[in-house]
Backbone bond lengths (Angstrom), bond angles and torsions (degrees), N, CA, C in turn:
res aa  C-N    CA-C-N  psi(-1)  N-CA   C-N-CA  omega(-1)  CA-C   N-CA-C  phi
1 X - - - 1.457 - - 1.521 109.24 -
2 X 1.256 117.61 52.57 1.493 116.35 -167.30 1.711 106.24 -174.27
3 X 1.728 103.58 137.20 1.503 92.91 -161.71 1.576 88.60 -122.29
4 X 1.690 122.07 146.76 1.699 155.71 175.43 0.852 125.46 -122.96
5 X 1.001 119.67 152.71 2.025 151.45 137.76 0.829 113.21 -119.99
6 X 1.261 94.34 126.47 1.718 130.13 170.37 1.508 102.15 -95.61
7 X 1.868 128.40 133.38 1.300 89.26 -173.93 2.179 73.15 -164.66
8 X 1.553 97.38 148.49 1.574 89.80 166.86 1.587 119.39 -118.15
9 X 0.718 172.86 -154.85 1.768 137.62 -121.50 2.169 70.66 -170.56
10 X 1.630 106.96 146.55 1.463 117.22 -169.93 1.315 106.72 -48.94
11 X 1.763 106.20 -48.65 1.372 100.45 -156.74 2.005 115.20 -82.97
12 X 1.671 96.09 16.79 1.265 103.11 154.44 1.506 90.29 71.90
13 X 1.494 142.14 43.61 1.399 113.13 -173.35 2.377 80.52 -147.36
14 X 1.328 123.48 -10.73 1.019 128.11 170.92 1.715 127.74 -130.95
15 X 1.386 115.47 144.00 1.823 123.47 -144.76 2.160 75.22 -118.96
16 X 0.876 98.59 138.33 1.882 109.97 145.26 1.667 128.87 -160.58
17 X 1.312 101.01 -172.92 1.275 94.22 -164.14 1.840 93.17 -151.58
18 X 1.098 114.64 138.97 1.912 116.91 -179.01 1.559 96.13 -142.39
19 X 1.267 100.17 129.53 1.342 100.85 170.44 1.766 121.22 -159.91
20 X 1.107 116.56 149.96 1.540 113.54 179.12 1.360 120.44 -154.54
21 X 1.357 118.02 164.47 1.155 120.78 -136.14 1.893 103.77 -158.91
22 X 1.246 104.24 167.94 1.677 113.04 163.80 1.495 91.99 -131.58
23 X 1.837 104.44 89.14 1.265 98.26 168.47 2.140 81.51 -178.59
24 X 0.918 87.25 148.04 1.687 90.35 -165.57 1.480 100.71 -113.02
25 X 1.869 79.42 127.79 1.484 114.21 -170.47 1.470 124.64 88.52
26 X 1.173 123.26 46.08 1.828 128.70 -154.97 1.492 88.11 -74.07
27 X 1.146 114.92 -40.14 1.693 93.37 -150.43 1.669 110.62 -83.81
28 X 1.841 120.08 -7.18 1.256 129.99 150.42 1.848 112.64 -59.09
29 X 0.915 130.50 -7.74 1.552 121.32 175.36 1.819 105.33 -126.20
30 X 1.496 118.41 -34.59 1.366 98.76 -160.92 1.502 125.16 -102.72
31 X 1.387 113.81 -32.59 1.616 106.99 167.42 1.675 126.52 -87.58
32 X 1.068 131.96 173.95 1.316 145.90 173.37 1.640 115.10 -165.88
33 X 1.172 116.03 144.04 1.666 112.51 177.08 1.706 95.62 -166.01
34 X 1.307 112.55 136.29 1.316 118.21 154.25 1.742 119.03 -101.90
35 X 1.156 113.47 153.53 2.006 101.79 166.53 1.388 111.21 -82.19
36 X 1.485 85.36 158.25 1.809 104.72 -161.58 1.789 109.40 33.39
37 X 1.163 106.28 40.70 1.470 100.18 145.28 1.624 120.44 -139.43
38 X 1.712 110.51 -39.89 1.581 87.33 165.27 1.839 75.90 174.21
39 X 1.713 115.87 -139.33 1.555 135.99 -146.32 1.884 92.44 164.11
40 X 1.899 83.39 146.83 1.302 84.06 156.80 1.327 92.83 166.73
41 X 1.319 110.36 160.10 2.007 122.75 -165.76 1.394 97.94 -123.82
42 X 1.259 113.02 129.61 1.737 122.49 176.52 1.631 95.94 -120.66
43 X 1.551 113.33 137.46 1.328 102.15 -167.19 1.818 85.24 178.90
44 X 1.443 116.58 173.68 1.528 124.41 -170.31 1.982 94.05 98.29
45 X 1.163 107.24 -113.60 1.620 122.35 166.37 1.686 117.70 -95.63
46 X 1.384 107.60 36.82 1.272 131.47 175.76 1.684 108.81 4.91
47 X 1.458 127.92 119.10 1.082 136.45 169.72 1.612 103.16 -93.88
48 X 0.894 121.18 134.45 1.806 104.74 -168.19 1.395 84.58 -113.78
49 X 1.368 146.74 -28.78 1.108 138.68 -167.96 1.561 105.06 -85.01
50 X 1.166 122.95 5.85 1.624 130.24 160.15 1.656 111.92 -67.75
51 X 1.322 109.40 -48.20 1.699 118.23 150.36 1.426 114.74 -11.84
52 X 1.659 117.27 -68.76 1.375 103.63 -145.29 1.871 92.77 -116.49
53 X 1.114 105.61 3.92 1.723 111.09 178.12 1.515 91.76 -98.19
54 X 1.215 133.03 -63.85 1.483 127.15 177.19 1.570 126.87 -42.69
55 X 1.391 111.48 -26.02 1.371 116.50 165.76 1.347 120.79 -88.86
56 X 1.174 93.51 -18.78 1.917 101.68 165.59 1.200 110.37 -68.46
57 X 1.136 116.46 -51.29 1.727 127.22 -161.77 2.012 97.15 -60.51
58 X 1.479 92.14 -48.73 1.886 94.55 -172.52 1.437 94.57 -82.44
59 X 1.161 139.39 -25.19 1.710 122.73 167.71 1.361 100.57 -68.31
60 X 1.136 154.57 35.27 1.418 139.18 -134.38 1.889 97.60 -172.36
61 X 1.730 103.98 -20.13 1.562 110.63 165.56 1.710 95.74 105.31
62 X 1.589 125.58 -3.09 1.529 99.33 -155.11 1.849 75.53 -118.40
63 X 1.688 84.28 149.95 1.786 113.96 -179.27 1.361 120.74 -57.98
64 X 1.293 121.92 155.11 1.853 104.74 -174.02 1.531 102.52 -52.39
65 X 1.185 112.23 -60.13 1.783 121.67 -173.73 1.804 98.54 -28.18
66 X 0.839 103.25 -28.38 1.638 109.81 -167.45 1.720 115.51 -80.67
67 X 1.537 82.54 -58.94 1.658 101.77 178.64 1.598 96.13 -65.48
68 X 1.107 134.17 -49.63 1.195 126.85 -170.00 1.473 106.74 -50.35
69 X 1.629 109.93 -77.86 1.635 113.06 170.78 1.258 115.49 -35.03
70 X 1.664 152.33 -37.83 1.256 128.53 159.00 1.449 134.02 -56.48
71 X 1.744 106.70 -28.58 1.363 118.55 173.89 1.522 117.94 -55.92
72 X 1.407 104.71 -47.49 1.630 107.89 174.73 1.018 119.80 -91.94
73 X 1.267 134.64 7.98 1.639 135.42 166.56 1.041 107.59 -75.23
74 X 1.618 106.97 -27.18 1.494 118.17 -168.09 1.776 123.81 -91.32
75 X 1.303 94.39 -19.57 1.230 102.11 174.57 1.618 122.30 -113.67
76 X 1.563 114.16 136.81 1.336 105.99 179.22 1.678 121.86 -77.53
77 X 1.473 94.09 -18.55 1.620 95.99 -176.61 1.505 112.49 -99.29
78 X 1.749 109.29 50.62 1.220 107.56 174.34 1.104 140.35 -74.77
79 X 1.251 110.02 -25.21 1.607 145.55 167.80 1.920 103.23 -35.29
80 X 1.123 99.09 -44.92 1.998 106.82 -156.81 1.615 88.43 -96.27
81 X 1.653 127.51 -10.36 1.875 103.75 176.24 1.183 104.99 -124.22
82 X 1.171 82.36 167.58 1.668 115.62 -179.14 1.789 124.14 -122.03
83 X 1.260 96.03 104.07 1.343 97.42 -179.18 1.735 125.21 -123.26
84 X 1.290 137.74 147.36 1.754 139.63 171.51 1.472 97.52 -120.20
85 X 1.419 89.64 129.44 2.016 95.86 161.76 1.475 99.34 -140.24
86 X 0.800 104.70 142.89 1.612 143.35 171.99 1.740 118.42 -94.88
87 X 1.441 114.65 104.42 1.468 108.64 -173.94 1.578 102.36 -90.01
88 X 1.434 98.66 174.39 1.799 126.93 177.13 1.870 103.89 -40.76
89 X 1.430 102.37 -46.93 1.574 95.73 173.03 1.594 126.98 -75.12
90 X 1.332 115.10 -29.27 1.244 137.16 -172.53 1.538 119.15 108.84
91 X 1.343 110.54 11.95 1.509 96.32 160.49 1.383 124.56 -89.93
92 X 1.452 104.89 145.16 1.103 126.78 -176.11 1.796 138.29 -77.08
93 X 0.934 120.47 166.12 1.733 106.28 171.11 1.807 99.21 -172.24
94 X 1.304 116.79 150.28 1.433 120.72 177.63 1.742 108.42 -150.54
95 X 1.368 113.81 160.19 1.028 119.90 -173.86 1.714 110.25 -155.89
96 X 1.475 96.18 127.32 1.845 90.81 165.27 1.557 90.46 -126.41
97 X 1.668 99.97 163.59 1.498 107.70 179.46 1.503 110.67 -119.04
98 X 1.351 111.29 137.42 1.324 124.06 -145.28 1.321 83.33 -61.23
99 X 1.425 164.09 14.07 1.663 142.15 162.34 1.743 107.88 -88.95
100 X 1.564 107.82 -21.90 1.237 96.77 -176.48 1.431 122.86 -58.17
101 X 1.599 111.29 150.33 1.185 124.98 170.28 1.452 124.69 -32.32
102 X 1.347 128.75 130.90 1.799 128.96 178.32 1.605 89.59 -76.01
103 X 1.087 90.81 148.63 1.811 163.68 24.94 1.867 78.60 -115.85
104 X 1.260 101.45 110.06 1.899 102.78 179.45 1.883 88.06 -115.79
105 X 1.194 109.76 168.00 1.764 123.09 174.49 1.523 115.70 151.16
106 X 1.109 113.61 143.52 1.680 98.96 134.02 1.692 112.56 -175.79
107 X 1.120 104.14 -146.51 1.813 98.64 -156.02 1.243 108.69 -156.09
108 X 1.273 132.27 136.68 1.559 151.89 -144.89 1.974 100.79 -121.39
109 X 1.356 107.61 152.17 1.396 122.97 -170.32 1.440 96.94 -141.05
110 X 1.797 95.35 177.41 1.531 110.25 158.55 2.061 111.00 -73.38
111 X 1.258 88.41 106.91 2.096 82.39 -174.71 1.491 103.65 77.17
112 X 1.532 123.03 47.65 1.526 102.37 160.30 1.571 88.50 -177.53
113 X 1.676 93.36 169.19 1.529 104.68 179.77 1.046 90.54 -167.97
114 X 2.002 119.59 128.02 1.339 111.84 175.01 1.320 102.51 -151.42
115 X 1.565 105.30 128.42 1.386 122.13 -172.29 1.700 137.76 -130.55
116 X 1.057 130.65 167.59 1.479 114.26 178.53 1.670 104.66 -174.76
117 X 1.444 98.61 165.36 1.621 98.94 174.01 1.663 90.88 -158.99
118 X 1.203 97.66 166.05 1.527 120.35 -166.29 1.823 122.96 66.88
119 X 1.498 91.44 32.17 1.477 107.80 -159.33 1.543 93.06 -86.73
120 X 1.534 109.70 166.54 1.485 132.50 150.76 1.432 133.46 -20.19
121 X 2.038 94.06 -57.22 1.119 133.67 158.18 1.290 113.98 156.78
122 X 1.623 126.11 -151.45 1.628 122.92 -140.93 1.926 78.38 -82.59
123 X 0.975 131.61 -20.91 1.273 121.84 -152.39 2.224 103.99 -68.55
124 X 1.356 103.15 -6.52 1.390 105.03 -175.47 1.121 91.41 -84.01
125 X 1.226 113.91 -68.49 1.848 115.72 174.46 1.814 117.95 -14.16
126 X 1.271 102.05 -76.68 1.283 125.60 171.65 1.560 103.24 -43.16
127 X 1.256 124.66 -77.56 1.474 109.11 -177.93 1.636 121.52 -45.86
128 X 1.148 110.96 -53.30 1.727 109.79 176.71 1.507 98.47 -48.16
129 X 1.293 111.69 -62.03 2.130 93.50 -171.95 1.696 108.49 -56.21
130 X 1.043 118.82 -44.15 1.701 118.05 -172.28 1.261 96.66 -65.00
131 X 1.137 128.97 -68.47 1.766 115.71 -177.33 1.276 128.73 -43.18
132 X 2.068 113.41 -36.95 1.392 123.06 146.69 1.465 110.92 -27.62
133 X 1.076 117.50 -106.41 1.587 148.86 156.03 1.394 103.59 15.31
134 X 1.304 112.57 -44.54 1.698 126.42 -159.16 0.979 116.61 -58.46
135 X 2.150 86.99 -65.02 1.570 121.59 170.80 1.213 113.91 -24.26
136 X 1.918 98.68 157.44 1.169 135.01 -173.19 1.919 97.23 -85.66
137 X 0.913 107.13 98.43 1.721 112.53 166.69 1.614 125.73 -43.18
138 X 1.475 95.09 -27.12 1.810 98.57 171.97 1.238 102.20 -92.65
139 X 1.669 133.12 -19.42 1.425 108.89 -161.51 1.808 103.73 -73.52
140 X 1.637 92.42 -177.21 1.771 93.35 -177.21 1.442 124.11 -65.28
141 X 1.120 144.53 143.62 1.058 124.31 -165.47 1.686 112.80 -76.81
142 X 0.930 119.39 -12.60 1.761 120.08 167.10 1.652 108.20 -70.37
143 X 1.066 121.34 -25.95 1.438 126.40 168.27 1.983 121.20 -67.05
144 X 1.366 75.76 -36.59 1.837 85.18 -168.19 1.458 95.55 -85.15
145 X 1.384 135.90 -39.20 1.221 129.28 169.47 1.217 115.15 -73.71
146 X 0.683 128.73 -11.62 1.847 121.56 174.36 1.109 112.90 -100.81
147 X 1.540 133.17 -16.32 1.596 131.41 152.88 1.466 103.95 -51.92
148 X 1.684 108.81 -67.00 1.191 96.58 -156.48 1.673 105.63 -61.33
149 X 1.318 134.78 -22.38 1.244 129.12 -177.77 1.459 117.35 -59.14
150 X 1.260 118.26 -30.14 1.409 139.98 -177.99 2.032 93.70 -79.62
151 X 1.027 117.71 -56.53 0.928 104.61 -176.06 1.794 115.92 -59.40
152 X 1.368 128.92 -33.17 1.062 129.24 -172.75 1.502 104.83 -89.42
153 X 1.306 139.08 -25.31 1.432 134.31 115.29 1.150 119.05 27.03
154 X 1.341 99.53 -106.75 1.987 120.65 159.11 0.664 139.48 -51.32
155 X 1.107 120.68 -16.64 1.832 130.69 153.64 1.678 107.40 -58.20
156 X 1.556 119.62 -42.75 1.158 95.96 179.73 2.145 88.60 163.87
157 X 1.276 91.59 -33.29 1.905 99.93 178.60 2.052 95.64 57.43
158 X 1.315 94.58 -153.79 1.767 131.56 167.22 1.591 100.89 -37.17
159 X 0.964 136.06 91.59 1.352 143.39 160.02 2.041 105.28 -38.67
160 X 1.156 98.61 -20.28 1.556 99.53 -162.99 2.092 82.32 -89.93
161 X 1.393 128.61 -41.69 1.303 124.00 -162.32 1.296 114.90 167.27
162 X 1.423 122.11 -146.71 1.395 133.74 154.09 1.802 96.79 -143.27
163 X 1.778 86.16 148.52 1.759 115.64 167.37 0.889 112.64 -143.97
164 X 1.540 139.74 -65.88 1.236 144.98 -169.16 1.570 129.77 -133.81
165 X 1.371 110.11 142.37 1.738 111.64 -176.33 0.986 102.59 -128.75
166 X 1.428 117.33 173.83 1.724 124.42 -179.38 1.675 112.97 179.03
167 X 1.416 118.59 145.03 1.070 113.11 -158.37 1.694 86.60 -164.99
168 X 1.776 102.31 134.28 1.133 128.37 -146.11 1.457 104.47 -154.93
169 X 1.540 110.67 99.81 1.382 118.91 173.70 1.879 125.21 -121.97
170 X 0.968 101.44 122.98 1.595 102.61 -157.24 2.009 99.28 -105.35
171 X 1.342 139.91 137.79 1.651 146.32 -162.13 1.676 80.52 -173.89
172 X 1.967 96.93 131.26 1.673 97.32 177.06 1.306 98.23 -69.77
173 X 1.451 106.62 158.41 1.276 110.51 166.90 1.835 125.69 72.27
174 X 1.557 100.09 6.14 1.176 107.95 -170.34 1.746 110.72 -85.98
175 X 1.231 112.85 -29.99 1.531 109.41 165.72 1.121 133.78 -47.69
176 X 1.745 104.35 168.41 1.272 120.68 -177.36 1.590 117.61 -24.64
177 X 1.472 152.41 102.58 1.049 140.47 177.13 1.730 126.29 69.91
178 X 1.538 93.36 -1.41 1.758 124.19 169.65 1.539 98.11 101.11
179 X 1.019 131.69 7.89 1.628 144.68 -168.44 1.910 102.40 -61.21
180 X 1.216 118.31 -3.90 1.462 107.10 -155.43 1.416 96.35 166.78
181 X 1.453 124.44 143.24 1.672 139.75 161.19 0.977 134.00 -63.19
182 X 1.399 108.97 6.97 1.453 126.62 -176.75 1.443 113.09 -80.41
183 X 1.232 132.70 90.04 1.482 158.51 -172.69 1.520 112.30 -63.35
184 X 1.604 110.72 -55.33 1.249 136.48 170.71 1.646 108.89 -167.31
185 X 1.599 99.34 135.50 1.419 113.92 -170.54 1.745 92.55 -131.90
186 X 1.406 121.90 109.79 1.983 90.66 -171.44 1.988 84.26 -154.51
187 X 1.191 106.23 120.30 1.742 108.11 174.49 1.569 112.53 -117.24
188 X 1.073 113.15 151.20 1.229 128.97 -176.89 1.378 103.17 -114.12
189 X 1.226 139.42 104.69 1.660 125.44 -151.71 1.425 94.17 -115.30
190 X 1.593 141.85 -12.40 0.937 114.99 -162.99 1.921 98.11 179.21
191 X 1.308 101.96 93.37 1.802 93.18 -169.75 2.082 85.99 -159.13
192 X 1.212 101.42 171.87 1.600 129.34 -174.84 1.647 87.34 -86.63
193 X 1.382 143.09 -30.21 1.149 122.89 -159.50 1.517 103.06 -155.97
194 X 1.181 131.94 62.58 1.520 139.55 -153.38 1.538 105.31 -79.37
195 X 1.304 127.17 -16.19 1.491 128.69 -173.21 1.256 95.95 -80.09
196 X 1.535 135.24 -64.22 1.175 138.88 -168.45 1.732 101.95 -68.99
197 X 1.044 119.65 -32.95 1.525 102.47 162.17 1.568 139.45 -78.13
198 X 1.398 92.42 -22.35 1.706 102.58 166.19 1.664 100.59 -72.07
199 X 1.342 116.38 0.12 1.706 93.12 -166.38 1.690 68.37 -116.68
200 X 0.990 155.93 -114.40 1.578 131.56 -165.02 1.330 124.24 6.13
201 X 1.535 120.46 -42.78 1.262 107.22 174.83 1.419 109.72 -75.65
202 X 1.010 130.22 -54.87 1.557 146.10 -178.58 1.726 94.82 -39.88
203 X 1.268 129.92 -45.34 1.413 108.55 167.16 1.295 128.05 -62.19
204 X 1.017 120.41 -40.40 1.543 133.96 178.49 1.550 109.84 -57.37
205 X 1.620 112.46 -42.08 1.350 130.62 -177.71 1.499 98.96 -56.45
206 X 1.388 120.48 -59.83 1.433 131.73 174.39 1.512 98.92 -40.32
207 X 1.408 122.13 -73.02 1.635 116.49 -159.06 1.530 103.96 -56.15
208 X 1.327 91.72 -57.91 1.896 66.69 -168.28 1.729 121.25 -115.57
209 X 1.274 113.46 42.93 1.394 123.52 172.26 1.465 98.91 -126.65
210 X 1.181 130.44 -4.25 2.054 127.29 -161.76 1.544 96.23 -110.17
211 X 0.973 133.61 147.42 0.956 141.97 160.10 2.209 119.23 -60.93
212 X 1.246 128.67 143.91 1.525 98.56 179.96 1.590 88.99 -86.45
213 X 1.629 95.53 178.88 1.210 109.91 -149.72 2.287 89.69 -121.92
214 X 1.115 114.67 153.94 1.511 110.05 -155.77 1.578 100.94 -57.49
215 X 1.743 111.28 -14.76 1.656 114.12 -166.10 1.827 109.94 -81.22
216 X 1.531 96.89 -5.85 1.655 101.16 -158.16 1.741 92.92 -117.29
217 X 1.570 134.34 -4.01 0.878 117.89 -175.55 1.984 106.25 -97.31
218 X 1.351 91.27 146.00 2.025 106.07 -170.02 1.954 90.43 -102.53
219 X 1.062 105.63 121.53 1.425 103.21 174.86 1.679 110.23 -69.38
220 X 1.180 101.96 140.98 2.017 97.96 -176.20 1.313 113.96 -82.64
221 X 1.041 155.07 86.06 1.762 153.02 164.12 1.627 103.12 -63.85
222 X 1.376 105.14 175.89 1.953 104.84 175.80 1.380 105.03 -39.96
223 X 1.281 111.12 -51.24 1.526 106.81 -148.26 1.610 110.05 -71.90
224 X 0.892 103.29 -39.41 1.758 102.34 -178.72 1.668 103.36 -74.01
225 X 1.245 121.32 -41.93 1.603 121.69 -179.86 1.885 97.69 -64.64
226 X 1.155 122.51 -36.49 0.818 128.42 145.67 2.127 126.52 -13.52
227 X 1.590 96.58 -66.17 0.726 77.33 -169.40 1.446 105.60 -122.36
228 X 1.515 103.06 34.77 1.588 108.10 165.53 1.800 104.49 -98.00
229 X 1.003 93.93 -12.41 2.089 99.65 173.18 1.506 94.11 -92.13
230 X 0.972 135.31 -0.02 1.369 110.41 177.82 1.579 113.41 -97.72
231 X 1.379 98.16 -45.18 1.813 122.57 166.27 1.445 111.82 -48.25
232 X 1.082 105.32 -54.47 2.302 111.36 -177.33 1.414 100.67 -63.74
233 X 1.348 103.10 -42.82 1.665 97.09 170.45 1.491 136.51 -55.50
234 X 1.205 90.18 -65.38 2.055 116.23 171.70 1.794 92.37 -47.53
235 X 1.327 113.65 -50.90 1.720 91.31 174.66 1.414 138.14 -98.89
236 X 1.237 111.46 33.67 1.603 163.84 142.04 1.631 100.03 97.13
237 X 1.188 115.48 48.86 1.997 117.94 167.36 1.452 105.41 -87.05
238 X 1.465 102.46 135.43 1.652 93.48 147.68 1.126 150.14 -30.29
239 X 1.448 98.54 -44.32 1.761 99.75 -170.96 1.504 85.82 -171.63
240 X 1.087 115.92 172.59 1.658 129.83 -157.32 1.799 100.15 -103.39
241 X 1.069 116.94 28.29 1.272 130.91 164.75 1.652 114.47 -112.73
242 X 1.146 85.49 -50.43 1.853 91.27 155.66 1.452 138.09 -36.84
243 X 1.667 91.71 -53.44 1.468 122.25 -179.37 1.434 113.88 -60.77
244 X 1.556 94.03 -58.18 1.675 99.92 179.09 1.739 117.09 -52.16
245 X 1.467 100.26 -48.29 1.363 88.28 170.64 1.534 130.99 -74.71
246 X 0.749 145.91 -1.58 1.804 174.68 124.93 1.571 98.62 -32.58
247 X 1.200 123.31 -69.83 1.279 98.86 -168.38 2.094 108.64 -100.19
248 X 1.498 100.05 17.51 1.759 100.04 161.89 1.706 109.52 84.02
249 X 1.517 109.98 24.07 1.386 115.33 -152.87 1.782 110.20 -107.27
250 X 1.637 89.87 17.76 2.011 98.75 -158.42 1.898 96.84 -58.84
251 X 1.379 110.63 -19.48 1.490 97.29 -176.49 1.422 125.44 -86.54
252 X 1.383 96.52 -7.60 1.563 117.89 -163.88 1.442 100.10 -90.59
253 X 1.766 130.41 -48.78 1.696 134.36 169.84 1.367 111.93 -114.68
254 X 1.432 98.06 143.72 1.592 115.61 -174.09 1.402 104.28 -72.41
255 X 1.199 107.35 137.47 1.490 128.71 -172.30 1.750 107.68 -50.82
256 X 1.433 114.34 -31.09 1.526 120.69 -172.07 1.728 111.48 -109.17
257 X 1.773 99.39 24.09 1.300 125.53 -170.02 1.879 119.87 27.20
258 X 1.635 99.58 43.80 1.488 97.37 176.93 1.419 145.75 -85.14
259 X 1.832 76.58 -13.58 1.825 107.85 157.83 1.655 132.73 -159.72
260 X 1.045 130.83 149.99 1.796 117.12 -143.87 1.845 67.22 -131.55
261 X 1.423 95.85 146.29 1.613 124.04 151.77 1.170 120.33 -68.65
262 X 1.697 111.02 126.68 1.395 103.12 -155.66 1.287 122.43 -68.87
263 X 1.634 111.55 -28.98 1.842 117.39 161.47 1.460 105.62 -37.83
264 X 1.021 110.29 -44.42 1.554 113.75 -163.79 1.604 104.42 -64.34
265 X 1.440 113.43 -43.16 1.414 112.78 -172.28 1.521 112.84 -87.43
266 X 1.620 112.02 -7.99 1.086 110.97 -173.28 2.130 101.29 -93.05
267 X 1.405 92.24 -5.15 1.530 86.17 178.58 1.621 101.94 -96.65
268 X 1.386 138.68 -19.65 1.023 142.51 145.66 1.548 127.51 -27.53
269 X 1.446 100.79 -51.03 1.807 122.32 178.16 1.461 108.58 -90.50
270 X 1.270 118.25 21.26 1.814 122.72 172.89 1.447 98.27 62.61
271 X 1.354 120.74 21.68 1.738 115.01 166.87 1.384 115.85 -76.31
């Protein structure tokens, strides 16, 4: 009862997974992805242990088409799930089992797999790949999957409603401080409108988990250091090193304060 993409980003170097549902807490049962090994959404009568055998199978050298066919050889209750994985190269593979719930389907690409059941109808399907498809190939890949999720959304999503979204992007080295591949990890477990809030969180995720990028940094001269000591102050920090760490912003200003992100300075200036 919950519709995905599985999908790995052009330049082949990031795996994700977006998905939502009328069923609370989707993104605790349905995606998983490691880097440089693969992605993939288990969902319909959700096998969750397809998760950590399917990433074995593609840590293991064999193609989703592959990993997939061992998954259901292996299971008798294949009939009732639905699963897409996405391998290390970007090929794809998907599966629904003829018990799942109508409007059930979906359809596989170069780098994608996007599927669902208990849908509206095929037209959710169809929107998540076309909005795929649409996408900007350079943008991040948590961006490009969460359009198209939004787009399949509006098409019609969960025939039963909305509860929960989740969106899961794995790049080595992409974590917190490089600690872990975790790119973006962000769930919406339980809201009236979880798409538009997974895409609220996903901004926030950007500000202060992303690094800025050379187009977003404001070089600091007196005047702006200026008036980043005046701000850390007025909200009673020592010194604007303080601040940054206080409000979680270490990615946003350079540690030797030589240039501040302009969100950052624009939240400084009551922007």
């Amino acid at each position: 009862m919950t519709f995905s993409i599985v999908a790995r980003s052009e330049d082949g170097d990031s795996w994700g997974v977006a998905v939502a549902s009328k069923f609370l807490a989707v993104g605790a049962v349905v995606p998983a992805a490691v880097a440089d090994v693969g992605a993939l959404a288990t969902q319909a009568d959700a096998n969750v242990a397809y998760k950590g055998l399917a990433l074995s199978h593609l840590d293991d050298g064999a193609t989703a088409p592959v990993a997939l066919q061992r998954l259901l050889e292996e299971d008798p209750g294949r009939a009732d799930r639905q699963v897409g994985i996405v391998d290390v190269d970007g090929g794809a593979a998907s599966h629904t089992g003829e018990d799942c719930i109508p409007w059930a389907g979906g359809r596989t690409g170069d780098g994608y797999a996007v599927q669902g059941n208990c849908l509206t109808g095929p037209e959710v399907v169809e929107a998540l790949e076309t909005a795929w498809l649409a996408s900007d190939p350079t943008a991040p890949l948590g961006q490009r999957l969460l359009d198209a999720l939004s787009a399949a959304d509006e098409a019609g999503g969960d025939k039963r409603g909305r509860q929960s979204a989740a969106l899961l992007v794995v790049r080595d080295g992409a974590g917190y401080a490089g600690g872990d591949d975790v790119d973006v990890d962000l769930r919406v477990d339980d809201h009236p409108a979880p798409v538009p809030e997974l895409a609220r969180l996903l901004d926030l995720n950007t500000l202060y988990l992303t690094a800025s990028t050379e187009e977003e940094k404001v070089p600091v001269d007196d005047a702006v250091r200026a008036e980043l000591e005046a701000h850390a102050t007025a909200a009673g920090h020592p010194d604007v090193a303080t601040w940054v760490g206080t409000e979680n912003y270490e990615m946003r200003v350079a540690d030797d304060l030589t240039w501040v992100d302009r969100r950052i300075l624009a939240v400084v200036r009551g922007g």
